[in-house]
N, C-alpha and C positions, 0 to 999 in steps of 0.2 A: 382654538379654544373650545369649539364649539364640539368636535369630534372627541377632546379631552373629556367633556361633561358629557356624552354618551356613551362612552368607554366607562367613565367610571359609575354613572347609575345602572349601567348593566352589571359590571361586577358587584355591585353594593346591591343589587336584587338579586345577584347569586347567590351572595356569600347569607341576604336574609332566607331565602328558600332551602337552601343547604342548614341554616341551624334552626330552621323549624323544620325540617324534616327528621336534621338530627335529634332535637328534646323531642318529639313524638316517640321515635324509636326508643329514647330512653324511658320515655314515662311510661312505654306498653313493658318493657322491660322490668323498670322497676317493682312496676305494681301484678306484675305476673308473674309467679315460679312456672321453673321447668320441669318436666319429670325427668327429661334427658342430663340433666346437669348433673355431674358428677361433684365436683369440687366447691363448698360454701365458699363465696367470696371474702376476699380480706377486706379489713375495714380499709376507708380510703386512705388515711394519715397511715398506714403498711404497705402501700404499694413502691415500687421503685417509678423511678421517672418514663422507663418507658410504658411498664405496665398502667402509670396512671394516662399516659397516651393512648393505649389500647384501649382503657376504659370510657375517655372519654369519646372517643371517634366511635366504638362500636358498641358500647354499651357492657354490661355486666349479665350473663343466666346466673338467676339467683334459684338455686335447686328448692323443689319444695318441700318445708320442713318437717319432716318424719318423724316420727317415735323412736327414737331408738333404745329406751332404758325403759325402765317400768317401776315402780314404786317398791322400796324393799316391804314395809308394812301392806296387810291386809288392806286390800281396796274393789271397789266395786265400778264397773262402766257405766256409766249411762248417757243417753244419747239424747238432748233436747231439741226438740220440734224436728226428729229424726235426720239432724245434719249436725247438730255442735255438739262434740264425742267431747265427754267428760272423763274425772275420777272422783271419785268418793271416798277419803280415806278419813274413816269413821275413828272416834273416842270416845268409848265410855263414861256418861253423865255429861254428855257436853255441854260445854258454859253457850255455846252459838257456831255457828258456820262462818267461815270465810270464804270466800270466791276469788280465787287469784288468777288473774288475766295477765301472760306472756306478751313479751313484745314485740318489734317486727323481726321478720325471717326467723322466727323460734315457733317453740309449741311447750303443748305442757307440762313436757319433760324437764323441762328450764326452770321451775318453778317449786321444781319438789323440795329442795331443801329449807325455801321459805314453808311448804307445807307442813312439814317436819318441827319449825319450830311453833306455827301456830299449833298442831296436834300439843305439842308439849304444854302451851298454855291455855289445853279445855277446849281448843277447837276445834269440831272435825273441818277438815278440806278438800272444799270441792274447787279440782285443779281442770281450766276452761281452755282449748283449743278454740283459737276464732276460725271460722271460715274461713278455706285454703291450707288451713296449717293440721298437723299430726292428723288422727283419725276422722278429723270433719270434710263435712263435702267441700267441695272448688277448689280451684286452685290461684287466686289472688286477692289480694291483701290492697284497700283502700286507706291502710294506714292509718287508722281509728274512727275513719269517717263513718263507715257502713259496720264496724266493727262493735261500734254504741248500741246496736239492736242485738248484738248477739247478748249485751252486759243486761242487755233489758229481760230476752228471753232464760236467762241464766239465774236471774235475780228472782224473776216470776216463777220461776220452778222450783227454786228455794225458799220464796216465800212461801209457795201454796202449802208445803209443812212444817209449818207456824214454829219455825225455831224463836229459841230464848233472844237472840241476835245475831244481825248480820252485816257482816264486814265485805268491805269490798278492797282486794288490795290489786295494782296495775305497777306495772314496770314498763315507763317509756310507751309505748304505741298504746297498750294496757292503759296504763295512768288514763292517757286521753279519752280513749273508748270511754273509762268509767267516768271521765268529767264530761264528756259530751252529753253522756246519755243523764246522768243526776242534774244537768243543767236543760234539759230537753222532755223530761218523762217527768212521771209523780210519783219514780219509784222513792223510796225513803231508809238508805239502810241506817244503819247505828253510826257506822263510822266509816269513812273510806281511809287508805291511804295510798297514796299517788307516789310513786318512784322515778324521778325524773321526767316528767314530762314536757314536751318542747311547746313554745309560747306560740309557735302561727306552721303552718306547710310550709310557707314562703320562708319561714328562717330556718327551720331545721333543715329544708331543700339546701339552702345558702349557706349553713353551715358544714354539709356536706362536700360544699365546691371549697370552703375555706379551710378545710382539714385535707384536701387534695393540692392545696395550694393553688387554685386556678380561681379567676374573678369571678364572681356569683352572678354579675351581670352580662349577658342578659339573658344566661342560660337556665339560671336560677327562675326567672320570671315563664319564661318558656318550657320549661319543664311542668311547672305547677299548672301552668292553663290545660296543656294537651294530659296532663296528671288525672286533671279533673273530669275533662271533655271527655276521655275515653272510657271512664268510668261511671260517669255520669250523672257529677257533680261539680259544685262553682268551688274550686279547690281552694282559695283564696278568704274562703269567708271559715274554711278551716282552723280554726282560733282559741286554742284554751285559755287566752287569755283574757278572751270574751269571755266562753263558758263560765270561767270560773264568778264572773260576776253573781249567775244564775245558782251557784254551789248553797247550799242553806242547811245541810249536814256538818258535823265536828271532821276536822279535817288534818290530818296529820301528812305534812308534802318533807319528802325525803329529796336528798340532790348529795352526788360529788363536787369537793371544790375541785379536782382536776378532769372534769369532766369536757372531752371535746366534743360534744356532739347537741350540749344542753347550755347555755350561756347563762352566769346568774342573773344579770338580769332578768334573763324571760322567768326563772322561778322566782325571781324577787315582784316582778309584773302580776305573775300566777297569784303570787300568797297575796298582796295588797289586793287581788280583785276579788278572794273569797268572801261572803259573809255570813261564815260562821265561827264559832270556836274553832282555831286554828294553832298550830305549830308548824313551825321550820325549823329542821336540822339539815347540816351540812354535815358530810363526811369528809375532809379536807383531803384523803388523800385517793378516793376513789374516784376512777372514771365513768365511762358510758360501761356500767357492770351490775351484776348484780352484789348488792351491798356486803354479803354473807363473804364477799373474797377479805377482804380487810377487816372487816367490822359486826363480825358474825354476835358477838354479845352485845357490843354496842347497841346494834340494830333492835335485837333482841328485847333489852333494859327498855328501848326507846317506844317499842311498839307496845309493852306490854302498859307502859306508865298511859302512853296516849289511849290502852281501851280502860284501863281502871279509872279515868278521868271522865268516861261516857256518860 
Protein backbone atom coordinates (compact mmCIF):
# COMPACT_ATOMS: atom_id res chain seq x y z
CA UNK A 1 0.00 0.00 0.00
CA UNK A 2 2.51 2.10 1.04
CA UNK A 3 4.70 1.76 -2.27
CA UNK A 4 1.01 2.30 -4.17
CA UNK A 5 0.80 5.94 -2.38
CA UNK A 6 4.34 6.79 -3.58
CA UNK A 7 3.97 5.64 -7.09
CA UNK A 8 0.92 7.50 -7.44
CA UNK A 9 1.98 11.08 -5.67
CA UNK A 10 4.97 10.86 -8.01
CA UNK A 11 2.78 10.43 -10.96
CA UNK A 12 0.12 13.04 -9.65
CA UNK A 13 3.32 15.70 -9.25
CA UNK A 14 4.16 14.63 -12.83
CA UNK A 15 1.28 14.79 -14.41
CA UNK A 16 0.90 18.83 -12.13
CA UNK A 17 4.45 19.81 -13.35
CA UNK A 18 3.75 18.73 -16.93
CA UNK A 19 0.28 20.96 -17.11
CA UNK A 20 1.88 23.90 -15.56
CA UNK A 21 4.47 23.66 -17.81
CA UNK A 22 2.12 23.05 -20.50
CA UNK A 23 -0.50 26.33 -19.74
CA UNK A 24 2.87 28.49 -19.41
CA UNK A 25 3.74 27.50 -22.96
CA UNK A 26 0.29 28.18 -23.95
CA UNK A 27 -0.12 31.58 -22.36
CA UNK A 28 3.58 32.88 -23.93
CA UNK A 29 1.91 31.46 -26.94
CA UNK A 30 -1.28 32.94 -26.79
CA UNK A 31 -0.33 36.28 -25.87
CA UNK A 32 2.59 36.42 -28.40
CA UNK A 33 2.60 36.61 -32.30
CA UNK A 34 5.05 35.32 -34.58
CA UNK A 35 6.51 36.72 -37.36
CA UNK A 36 7.50 33.34 -38.70
CA UNK A 37 3.80 32.11 -38.67
CA UNK A 38 2.63 31.53 -41.86
CA UNK A 39 -0.92 30.29 -41.52
CA UNK A 40 -3.90 32.43 -38.97
CA UNK A 41 -5.14 29.73 -36.85
CA UNK A 42 -8.65 28.44 -37.10
CA UNK A 43 -11.08 29.14 -34.47
CA UNK A 44 -11.14 26.25 -31.97
CA UNK A 45 -14.89 24.91 -32.56
CA UNK A 46 -13.04 24.31 -36.61
CA UNK A 47 -10.40 22.17 -35.62
CA UNK A 48 -10.70 18.33 -36.24
CA UNK A 49 -9.96 16.02 -33.34
CA UNK A 50 -6.58 15.51 -33.93
CA UNK A 51 -5.71 19.06 -34.82
CA UNK A 52 -7.53 20.05 -31.53
CA UNK A 53 -4.75 17.42 -29.87
CA UNK A 54 -1.99 19.17 -31.52
CA UNK A 55 -3.36 22.34 -30.20
CA UNK A 56 -3.72 21.41 -27.05
CA UNK A 57 -0.33 19.49 -26.23
CA UNK A 58 1.83 22.10 -28.32
CA UNK A 59 0.11 25.22 -28.44
CA UNK A 60 -1.05 27.42 -31.51
CA UNK A 61 1.69 30.40 -33.54
CA UNK A 62 -0.79 32.90 -33.86
CA UNK A 63 1.12 35.06 -36.94
CA UNK A 64 1.16 38.67 -36.22
CA UNK A 65 -1.53 40.56 -37.54
CA UNK A 66 -0.52 42.74 -40.56
CA UNK A 67 -2.24 45.15 -42.85
CA UNK A 68 -3.07 43.81 -45.63
CA UNK A 69 -5.91 46.08 -47.39
CA UNK A 70 -5.87 49.85 -47.12
CA UNK A 71 -8.82 51.97 -47.06
CA UNK A 72 -10.68 52.68 -50.43
CA UNK A 73 -11.52 56.44 -49.37
CA UNK A 74 -8.93 59.35 -48.83
CA UNK A 75 -7.19 58.70 -45.47
CA UNK A 76 -4.34 60.02 -43.59
CA UNK A 77 -1.55 58.04 -41.12
CA UNK A 78 -0.80 59.06 -37.94
CA UNK A 79 1.21 57.58 -35.39
CA UNK A 80 0.39 58.33 -31.62
CA UNK A 81 2.91 58.60 -28.94
CA UNK A 82 5.09 57.32 -32.02
CA UNK A 83 4.08 53.47 -31.58
CA UNK A 84 0.07 53.18 -32.06
CA UNK A 85 -0.20 53.49 -36.18
CA UNK A 86 -3.59 54.96 -37.02
CA UNK A 87 -5.93 56.11 -39.97
CA UNK A 88 -7.79 59.16 -40.32
CA UNK A 89 -10.54 58.98 -42.83
CA UNK A 90 -11.78 62.34 -42.76
CA UNK A 91 -15.80 63.96 -43.80
CA UNK A 92 -16.56 66.99 -44.66
CA UNK A 93 -18.62 69.16 -41.81
CA UNK A 94 -18.12 66.34 -39.44
CA UNK A 95 -20.86 65.89 -36.75
CA UNK A 96 -17.62 64.19 -34.45
CA UNK A 97 -14.96 61.50 -34.55
CA UNK A 98 -15.20 57.84 -33.81
CA UNK A 99 -12.33 55.82 -32.63
CA UNK A 100 -12.68 52.18 -33.47
CA UNK A 101 -10.70 49.58 -31.66
CA UNK A 102 -10.10 46.00 -33.49
CA UNK A 103 -10.15 42.78 -31.57
CA UNK A 104 -7.85 40.04 -30.72
CA UNK A 105 -5.37 38.70 -33.56
CA UNK A 106 -6.72 41.49 -36.01
CA UNK A 107 -5.75 45.07 -36.82
CA UNK A 108 -7.31 47.91 -38.28
CA UNK A 109 -7.99 46.72 -41.46
CA UNK A 110 -10.93 44.66 -39.81
CA UNK A 111 -12.79 47.61 -38.95
CA UNK A 112 -13.01 49.66 -42.06
CA UNK A 113 -16.36 48.78 -43.16
CA UNK A 114 -17.59 49.83 -39.64
CA UNK A 115 -15.50 53.08 -40.61
CA UNK A 116 -17.32 53.46 -43.74
CA UNK A 117 -20.63 53.39 -42.25
CA UNK A 118 -19.86 55.95 -39.36
CA UNK A 119 -18.15 58.31 -42.35
CA UNK A 120 -21.77 58.06 -43.88
CA UNK A 121 -23.35 59.13 -40.68
CA UNK A 122 -20.98 62.75 -40.37
CA UNK A 123 -18.24 60.96 -38.74
CA UNK A 124 -14.82 61.18 -39.74
CA UNK A 125 -12.87 57.70 -38.49
CA UNK A 126 -9.98 57.38 -36.81
CA UNK A 127 -9.40 53.38 -37.35
CA UNK A 128 -6.65 52.22 -34.09
CA UNK A 129 -4.07 49.33 -34.19
CA UNK A 130 -3.33 48.33 -30.57
CA UNK A 131 0.13 47.46 -29.89
CA UNK A 132 1.61 44.34 -31.61
CA UNK A 133 -0.96 44.53 -34.18
CA UNK A 134 -0.79 46.07 -38.04
CA UNK A 135 1.69 49.12 -38.14
CA UNK A 136 2.17 49.65 -34.31
CA UNK A 137 5.20 48.75 -32.33
CA UNK A 138 5.56 44.96 -30.41
CA UNK A 139 4.55 42.09 -31.01
CA UNK A 140 1.89 40.87 -28.11
CA UNK A 141 -1.37 41.41 -27.14
CA UNK A 142 -2.53 41.43 -23.23
CA UNK A 143 -5.82 40.91 -24.46
CA UNK A 144 -7.34 44.44 -23.42
CA UNK A 145 -5.53 44.64 -20.25
CA UNK A 146 -2.46 46.89 -21.38
CA UNK A 147 -4.56 47.58 -24.40
CA UNK A 148 -6.86 50.30 -22.09
CA UNK A 149 -3.90 52.80 -22.31
CA UNK A 150 -3.55 52.59 -25.90
CA UNK A 151 -7.84 53.82 -25.84
CA UNK A 152 -6.46 56.34 -23.42
CA UNK A 153 -3.54 57.59 -25.46
CA UNK A 154 -5.93 57.62 -28.68
CA UNK A 155 -8.72 59.25 -26.96
CA UNK A 156 -6.20 62.08 -25.65
CA UNK A 157 -5.05 62.79 -29.10
CA UNK A 158 -8.45 63.26 -30.28
CA UNK A 159 -9.48 65.12 -27.86
CA UNK A 160 -6.69 67.63 -27.97
CA UNK A 161 -8.71 68.89 -31.37
CA UNK A 162 -11.70 69.64 -29.62
CA UNK A 163 -14.06 67.89 -31.92
CA UNK A 164 -18.07 68.37 -31.93
CA UNK A 165 -18.04 64.61 -30.28
CA UNK A 166 -16.45 61.57 -29.52
CA UNK A 167 -17.42 58.03 -29.89
CA UNK A 168 -15.67 55.14 -28.91
CA UNK A 169 -16.62 51.82 -30.62
CA UNK A 170 -14.65 48.17 -29.63
CA UNK A 171 -15.29 44.82 -31.05
CA UNK A 172 -14.48 41.87 -28.55
CA UNK A 173 -10.78 42.59 -27.06
CA UNK A 174 -11.62 46.51 -28.34
CA UNK A 175 -14.99 46.60 -26.33
CA UNK A 176 -12.85 45.58 -23.16
CA UNK A 177 -9.79 47.83 -23.76
CA UNK A 178 -12.53 50.73 -24.18
CA UNK A 179 -14.44 49.55 -20.76
CA UNK A 180 -11.22 49.13 -18.88
CA UNK A 181 -9.88 52.25 -19.63
CA UNK A 182 -13.60 54.56 -19.24
CA UNK A 183 -13.82 52.57 -15.89
CA UNK A 184 -10.05 53.48 -14.89
CA UNK A 185 -9.24 57.10 -16.37
CA UNK A 186 -11.42 60.42 -16.44
CA UNK A 187 -11.51 60.28 -20.02
CA UNK A 188 -15.26 61.23 -20.88
CA UNK A 189 -16.41 60.48 -24.63
CA UNK A 190 -20.05 61.09 -25.75
CA UNK A 191 -20.82 57.65 -26.19
CA UNK A 192 -19.19 54.35 -26.40
CA UNK A 193 -20.28 51.30 -28.06
CA UNK A 194 -19.01 47.94 -27.04
CA UNK A 195 -19.30 44.64 -29.51
CA UNK A 196 -19.33 41.71 -27.80
CA UNK A 197 -17.35 41.91 -24.97
CA UNK A 198 -16.36 38.80 -22.73
CA UNK A 199 -17.52 39.21 -18.79
CA UNK A 200 -13.88 37.99 -16.96
CA UNK A 201 -10.15 36.32 -18.70
CA UNK A 202 -11.08 33.43 -16.77
CA UNK A 203 -14.36 32.72 -18.76
CA UNK A 204 -13.60 33.74 -22.07
CA UNK A 205 -10.11 31.54 -21.50
CA UNK A 206 -12.97 28.66 -20.47
CA UNK A 207 -14.88 29.27 -23.13
CA UNK A 208 -12.31 28.67 -25.42
CA UNK A 209 -11.57 25.00 -23.88
CA UNK A 210 -15.62 24.64 -24.12
CA UNK A 211 -15.84 25.32 -27.92
CA UNK A 212 -12.70 22.74 -28.31
CA UNK A 213 -14.73 20.53 -26.36
CA UNK A 214 -12.12 19.77 -23.71
CA UNK A 215 -12.74 20.57 -19.59
CA UNK A 216 -11.96 24.18 -18.76
CA UNK A 217 -10.54 22.83 -15.68
CA UNK A 218 -7.77 23.16 -14.60
CA UNK A 219 -6.35 24.32 -17.58
CA UNK A 220 -8.46 27.17 -17.87
CA UNK A 221 -7.24 28.45 -14.35
CA UNK A 222 -3.57 27.61 -15.35
CA UNK A 223 -3.47 29.42 -18.31
CA UNK A 224 -4.88 32.80 -16.92
CA UNK A 225 -2.26 32.77 -13.96
CA UNK A 226 1.00 32.10 -16.12
CA UNK A 227 -1.31 34.65 -18.84
CA UNK A 228 -0.94 37.18 -16.28
CA UNK A 229 2.57 36.29 -14.75
CA UNK A 230 4.37 36.53 -17.81
CA UNK A 231 2.95 39.71 -18.87
CA UNK A 232 2.83 41.07 -15.92
CA UNK A 233 -0.32 41.35 -14.63
CA UNK A 234 -2.90 39.66 -11.85
CA UNK A 235 -4.90 38.17 -15.03
CA UNK A 236 -7.84 37.22 -12.85
CA UNK A 237 -8.92 40.63 -11.57
CA UNK A 238 -9.37 41.08 -15.47
CA UNK A 239 -13.19 41.76 -15.33
CA UNK A 240 -15.50 43.76 -17.52
CA UNK A 241 -17.87 42.90 -15.46
CA UNK A 242 -16.40 44.80 -12.63
CA UNK A 243 -15.40 47.65 -15.09
CA UNK A 244 -18.61 48.17 -16.12
CA UNK A 245 -19.80 48.97 -12.74
CA UNK A 246 -17.26 52.05 -13.11
CA UNK A 247 -18.96 52.83 -17.01
CA UNK A 248 -20.98 56.47 -16.29
CA UNK A 249 -21.02 57.28 -20.11
CA UNK A 250 -24.40 56.45 -22.53
CA UNK A 251 -23.69 53.08 -23.43
CA UNK A 252 -24.94 51.14 -26.48
CA UNK A 253 -23.62 47.02 -25.81
CA UNK A 254 -24.07 44.96 -29.02
CA UNK A 255 -23.92 40.78 -28.85
CA UNK A 256 -24.72 37.71 -31.18
CA UNK A 257 -27.46 35.40 -29.89
CA UNK A 258 -25.23 32.50 -31.73
CA UNK A 259 -22.17 33.71 -30.47
CA UNK A 260 -19.65 30.87 -29.13
CA UNK A 261 -17.10 32.59 -27.68
CA UNK A 262 -19.26 35.44 -25.51
CA UNK A 263 -21.99 33.76 -23.26
CA UNK A 264 -25.22 35.99 -22.69
CA UNK A 265 -25.02 35.94 -19.45
CA UNK A 266 -21.62 37.57 -19.28
CA UNK A 267 -23.36 40.47 -21.59
CA UNK A 268 -26.56 40.35 -19.50
CA UNK A 269 -23.84 40.56 -16.29
CA UNK A 270 -21.96 43.54 -18.35
CA UNK A 271 -25.33 45.58 -19.16
CA UNK A 272 -26.90 45.17 -15.41
CA UNK A 273 -23.48 46.53 -13.99
CA UNK A 274 -23.39 49.85 -16.29
CA UNK A 275 -24.55 53.02 -14.87
CA UNK A 276 -25.49 54.95 -17.31
CA UNK A 277 -27.96 55.36 -20.14
CA UNK A 278 -27.91 52.11 -21.59
CA UNK A 279 -29.19 49.82 -24.45
CA UNK A 280 -28.89 46.18 -25.48
CA UNK A 281 -29.38 44.68 -28.73
CA UNK A 282 -29.03 41.09 -29.66
CA UNK A 283 -28.34 39.88 -33.13
CA UNK A 284 -29.94 36.53 -33.00
CA UNK A 285 -28.21 35.04 -35.66
CA UNK A 286 -24.68 36.30 -35.61
CA UNK A 287 -21.59 34.90 -34.00
CA UNK A 288 -18.13 35.76 -32.64
CA UNK A 289 -18.08 38.35 -35.98
CA UNK A 290 -18.41 41.34 -36.96
CA UNK A 291 -22.09 42.42 -37.04
CA UNK A 292 -21.96 44.10 -40.78
CA UNK A 293 -21.90 39.91 -42.09
CA UNK A 294 -25.77 39.60 -41.25
CA UNK A 295 -26.97 42.79 -40.15
CA UNK A 296 -25.17 45.53 -41.96
CA UNK A 297 -28.51 47.96 -41.87
CA UNK A 298 -29.63 46.69 -38.72
CA UNK A 299 -26.45 47.71 -37.13
CA UNK A 300 -26.58 50.70 -38.88
CA UNK A 301 -30.42 51.91 -37.91
CA UNK A 302 -29.15 50.67 -34.36
CA UNK A 303 -26.16 52.85 -33.95
CA UNK A 304 -27.30 55.73 -35.59
CA UNK A 305 -30.77 55.95 -33.09
CA UNK A 306 -28.23 55.27 -30.04
CA UNK A 307 -25.96 58.57 -31.06
CA UNK A 308 -29.17 60.89 -31.90
CA UNK A 309 -30.30 59.83 -28.36
CA UNK A 310 -26.91 61.49 -26.91
Amino acid sequence: MKRFLIIFFRMALLLFLFANIMAAFHAYKFTHFEKDAILKAKNPEDLNFTQKLNALFFGVSLPRPETDILPCDEFRNVMVENEIACWEIKVPNEKGIALLFHGYGSNKASVLGKAQEFNRMGYTAFLVDFRGSGGSAGSKTTIGFNEAKDVKACYDYIKSKNPKSILLCGTSMGAVAIMKCVSETNIQPNGIVLECPFGSMKQTVSNRFSAMGIPSFPLADLLVFYGGIINGFWAFDHNPINYAKNIHVPTLLLCGGSDERVTQQEIDDIFQNINAPKQKIIYPLAKHESYLNQYREAWREDVICFIENL
